[in-house]
C-alpha positions in Angstrom: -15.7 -4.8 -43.0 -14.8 -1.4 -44.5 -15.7 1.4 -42.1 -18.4 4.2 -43.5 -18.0 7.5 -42.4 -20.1 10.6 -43.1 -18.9 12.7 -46.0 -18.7 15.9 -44.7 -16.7 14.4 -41.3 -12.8 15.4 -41.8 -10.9 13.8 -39.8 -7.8 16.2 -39.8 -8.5 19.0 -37.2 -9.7 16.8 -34.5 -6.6 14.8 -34.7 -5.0 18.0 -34.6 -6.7 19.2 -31.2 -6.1 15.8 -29.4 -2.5 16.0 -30.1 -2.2 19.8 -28.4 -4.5 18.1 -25.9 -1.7 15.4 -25.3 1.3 18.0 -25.1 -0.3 19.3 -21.9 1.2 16.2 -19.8 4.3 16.2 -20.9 6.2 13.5 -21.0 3.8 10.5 -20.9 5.9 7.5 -19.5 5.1 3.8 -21.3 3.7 1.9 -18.4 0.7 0.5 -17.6 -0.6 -1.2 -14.9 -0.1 -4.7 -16.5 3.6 -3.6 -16.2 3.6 -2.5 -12.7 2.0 -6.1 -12.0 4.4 -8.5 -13.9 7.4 -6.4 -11.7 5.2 -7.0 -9.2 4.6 -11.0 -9.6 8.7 -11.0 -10.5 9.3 -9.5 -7.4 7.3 -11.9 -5.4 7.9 -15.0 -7.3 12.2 -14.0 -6.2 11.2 -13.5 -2.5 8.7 -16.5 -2.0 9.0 -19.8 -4.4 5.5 -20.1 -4.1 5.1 -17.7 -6.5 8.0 -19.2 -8.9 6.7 -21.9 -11.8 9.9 -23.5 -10.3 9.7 -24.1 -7.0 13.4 -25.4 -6.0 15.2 -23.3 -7.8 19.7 -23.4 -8.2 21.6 -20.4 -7.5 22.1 -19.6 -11.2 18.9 -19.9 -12.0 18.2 -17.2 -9.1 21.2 -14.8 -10.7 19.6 -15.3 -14.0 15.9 -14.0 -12.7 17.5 -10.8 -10.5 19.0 -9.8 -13.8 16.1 -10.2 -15.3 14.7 -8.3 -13.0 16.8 -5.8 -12.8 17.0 -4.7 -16.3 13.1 -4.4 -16.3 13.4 -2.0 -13.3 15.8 0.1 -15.1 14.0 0.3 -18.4 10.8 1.2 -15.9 12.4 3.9 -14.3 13.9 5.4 -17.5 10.6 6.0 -18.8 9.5 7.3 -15.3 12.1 9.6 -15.1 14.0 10.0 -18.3 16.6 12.4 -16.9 17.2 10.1 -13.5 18.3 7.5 -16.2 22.2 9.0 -15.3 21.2 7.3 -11.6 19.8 4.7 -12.4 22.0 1.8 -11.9 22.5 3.0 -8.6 19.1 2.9 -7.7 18.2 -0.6 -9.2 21.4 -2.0 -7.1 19.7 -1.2 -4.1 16.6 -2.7 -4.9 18.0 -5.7 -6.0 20.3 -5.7 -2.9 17.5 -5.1 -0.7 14.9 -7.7 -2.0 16.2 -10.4 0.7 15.3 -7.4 3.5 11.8 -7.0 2.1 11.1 -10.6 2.0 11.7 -10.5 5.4 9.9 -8.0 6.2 6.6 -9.8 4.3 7.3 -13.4 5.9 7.0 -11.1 9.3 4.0 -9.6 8.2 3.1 -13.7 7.2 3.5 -14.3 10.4 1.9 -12.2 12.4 -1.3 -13.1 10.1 -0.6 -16.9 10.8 -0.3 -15.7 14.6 -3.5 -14.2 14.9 -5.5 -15.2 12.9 -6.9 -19.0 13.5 -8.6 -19.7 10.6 -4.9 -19.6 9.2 -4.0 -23.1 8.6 0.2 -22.5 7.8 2.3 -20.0 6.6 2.2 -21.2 3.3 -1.6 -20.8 3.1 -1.3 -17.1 4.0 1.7 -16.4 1.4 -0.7 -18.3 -1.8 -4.5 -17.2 -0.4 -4.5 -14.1 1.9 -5.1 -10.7 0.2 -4.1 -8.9 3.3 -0.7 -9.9 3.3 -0.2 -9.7 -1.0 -1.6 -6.3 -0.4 1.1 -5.5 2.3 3.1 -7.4 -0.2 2.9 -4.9 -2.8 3.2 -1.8 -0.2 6.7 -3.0 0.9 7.6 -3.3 -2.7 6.6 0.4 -4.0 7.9 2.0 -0.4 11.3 0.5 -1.3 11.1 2.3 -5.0 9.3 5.9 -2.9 12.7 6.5 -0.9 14.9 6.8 -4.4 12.0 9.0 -6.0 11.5 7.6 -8.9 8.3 9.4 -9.4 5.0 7.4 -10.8 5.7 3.7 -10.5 5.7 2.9 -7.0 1.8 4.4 -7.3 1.3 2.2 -10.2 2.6 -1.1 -8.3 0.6 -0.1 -5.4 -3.3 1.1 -7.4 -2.4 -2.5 -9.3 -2.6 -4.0 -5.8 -5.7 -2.4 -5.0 -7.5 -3.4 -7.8 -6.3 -7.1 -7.0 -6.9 -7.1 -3.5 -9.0 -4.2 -2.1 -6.9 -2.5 -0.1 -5.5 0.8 -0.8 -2.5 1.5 0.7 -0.4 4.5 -0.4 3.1 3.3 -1.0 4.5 7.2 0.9 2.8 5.8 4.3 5.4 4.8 7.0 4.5 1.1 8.4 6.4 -0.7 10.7 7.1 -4.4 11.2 4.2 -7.3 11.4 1.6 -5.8 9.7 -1.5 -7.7 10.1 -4.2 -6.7 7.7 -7.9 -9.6 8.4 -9.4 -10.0 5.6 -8.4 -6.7 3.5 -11.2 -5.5 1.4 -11.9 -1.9 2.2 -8.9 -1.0 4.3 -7.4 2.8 3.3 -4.3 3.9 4.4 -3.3 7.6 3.3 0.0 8.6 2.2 1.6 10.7 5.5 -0.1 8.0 7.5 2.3 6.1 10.3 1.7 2.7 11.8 4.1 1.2 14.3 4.9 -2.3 14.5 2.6 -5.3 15.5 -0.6 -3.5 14.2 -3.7 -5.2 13.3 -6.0 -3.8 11.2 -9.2 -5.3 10.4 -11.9 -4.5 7.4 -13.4 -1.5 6.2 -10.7 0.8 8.2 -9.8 4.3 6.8 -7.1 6.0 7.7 -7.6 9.1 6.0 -7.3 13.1 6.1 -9.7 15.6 7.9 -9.9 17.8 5.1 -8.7 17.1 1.3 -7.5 20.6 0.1 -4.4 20.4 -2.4 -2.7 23.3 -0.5 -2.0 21.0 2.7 -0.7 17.8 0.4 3.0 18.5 1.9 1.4 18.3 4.9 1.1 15.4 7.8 -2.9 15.0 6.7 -2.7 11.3 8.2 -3.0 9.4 11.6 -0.3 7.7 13.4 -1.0 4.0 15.1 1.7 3.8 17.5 3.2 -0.2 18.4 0.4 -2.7 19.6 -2.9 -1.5 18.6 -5.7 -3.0 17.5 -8.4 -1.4 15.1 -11.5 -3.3 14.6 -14.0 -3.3 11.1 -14.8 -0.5 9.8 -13.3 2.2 11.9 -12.6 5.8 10.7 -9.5 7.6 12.1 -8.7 11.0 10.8 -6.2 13.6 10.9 -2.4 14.3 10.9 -2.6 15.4 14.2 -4.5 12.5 15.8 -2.1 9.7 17.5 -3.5 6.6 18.5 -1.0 5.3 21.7 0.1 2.5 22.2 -1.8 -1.4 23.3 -5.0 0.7 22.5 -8.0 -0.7 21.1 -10.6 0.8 18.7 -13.4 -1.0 18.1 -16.0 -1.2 14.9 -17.5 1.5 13.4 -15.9 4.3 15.8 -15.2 7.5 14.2 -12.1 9.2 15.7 -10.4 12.8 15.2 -9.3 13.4 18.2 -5.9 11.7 20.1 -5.9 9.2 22.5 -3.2 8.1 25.3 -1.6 4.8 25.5 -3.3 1.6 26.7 -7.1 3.1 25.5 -9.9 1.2 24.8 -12.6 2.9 22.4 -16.0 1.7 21.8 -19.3 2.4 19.9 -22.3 2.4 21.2 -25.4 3.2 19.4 -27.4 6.3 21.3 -24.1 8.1 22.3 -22.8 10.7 20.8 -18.8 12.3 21.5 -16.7 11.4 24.6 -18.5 9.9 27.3 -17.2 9.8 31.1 -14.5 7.1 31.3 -15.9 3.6 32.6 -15.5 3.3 36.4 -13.5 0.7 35.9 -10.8 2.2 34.1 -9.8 5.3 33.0 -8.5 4.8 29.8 -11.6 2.5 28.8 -14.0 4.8 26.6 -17.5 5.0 25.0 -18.8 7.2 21.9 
């Protein structure tokens, strides 16, 4: 059906201002986040068969799907980064050399979701069903493609994550082995943010900046979870400064800016307000 527009409209000025409008980014790379998922899905299908429409799969089959991959990487981060393109190759051997690493570092991450978690029937459940671990998934992915800077994408693989799985995880953070996200949906973890190995991280859990001013962005704005602690649903922990040591425990709903020693147990409980008195029974148990 022919489309009627008024006579007086002309076209040719505003077609003119949207094009200065578009000069102002610069170059504008051709990705989407329908790209940064199919490299995603490639990258997962290579690590864990599950993922693969063939599930036994021949060594030349595999060499045949890495150079697959790895010509999609490279066309990616040309458009990224048109003058990196020089680099390149060097920084899409690495990936491709290091995809056996990361997909050890996910089945770890598997595991310690299979370990604590006993509504987990098998590993293989976890890997297919468990958004916590494809959102970890996607985290170890894009931190891999952050240490070559390669600009954009790694955001891209990680915000298509997000909107698949509800967790928001910032592909600069620093997180260390075993990673065991329950359940997923609403977890935040901010970009200078540092979690040591064997964390478990339940629902709802921010860990986020005290203050969101664009002046401090090179700055550590983020917590760090040392090795061994546990932070239950829908806890808020804020600050570059703040270090959570390690074994502790921070239970639901606890709001916390403010450091706390290894081997801590925080708590909530409704009527309190701040620090209270350590229980008599230990001094590193408290209450807010």
């Amino acid at each position: 059906m022919p489309v009627s527009l008024p006579n007086r409209l002309d076209l040719s000025p505003i077609a003119r201002r949207l094009q200065d409008h578009y000069s102002a980014f610069g170059h504008i790379p051709n990705l989407t986040l329908a790209e940064a998922g199919r490299f995603l899905t490639d990258c997962m299908a290579l690590m864990f068969p599950h993922f693969a429409d063939h599930k036994h799969q021949s060594g030349p089959e595999l060499e045949a799907r890495l150079m697959t991959l790895a010509g999609r990487l490279r066309f990616i981060l040309c458009e990224v980064r048109p003058e990196n393109c020089p680099r390149t190759d060097q920084i899409v051997s690495d990936f491709i050399e290091a995809l056996p690493d990361i997909a050890e570092e996910i089945r770890l991450d598997a595991q310690a979701i299979l370990d604590n978690d006993p509504a987990a029937a098998s590993i293989n459940e976890v890997i297919l069903a468990y958004p916590g671990l494809r959102a970890v998934a996607a985290y170890r992915v894009a931190h891999r493609l952050v240490r070559h800077g390669v600009g954009e994408f790694p955001r891209l693989v990680a915000e298509f994550a997000h909107k698949e799985t509800g967790v928001d995880i910032n592909p600069t953070a620093e997180i260390g082995r075993s990673l065991f996200l329950d359940h997923g949906t609403g977890i935040v973890i901010g970009g200078t943010a540092v979690i040591g190995d064997n964390v478990k991280i339940y629902q709802g859990v921010t860990l986020g900046a005290l203050r969101v001013r664009r002046s401090e962005c090179a700055k550590k704005r983020h917590p760090t979870i040392e090795d061994n602690v546990t932070i239950y649903a829908n806890a808020t922990i804020l600050g570059g400064e703040t270090v959570v040591g390690r074994n502790s425990v921070i239970g639901g709903n606890v709001w916390l800016t403010k450091s706390l020693p290894a081997d801590s147990v925080l708590m909530y409980k409704s009527g309190l307000q701040g620090f209270a008195e350590p229980d008599a029974e230990s001094a590193d148990h408290y209450s807010i």
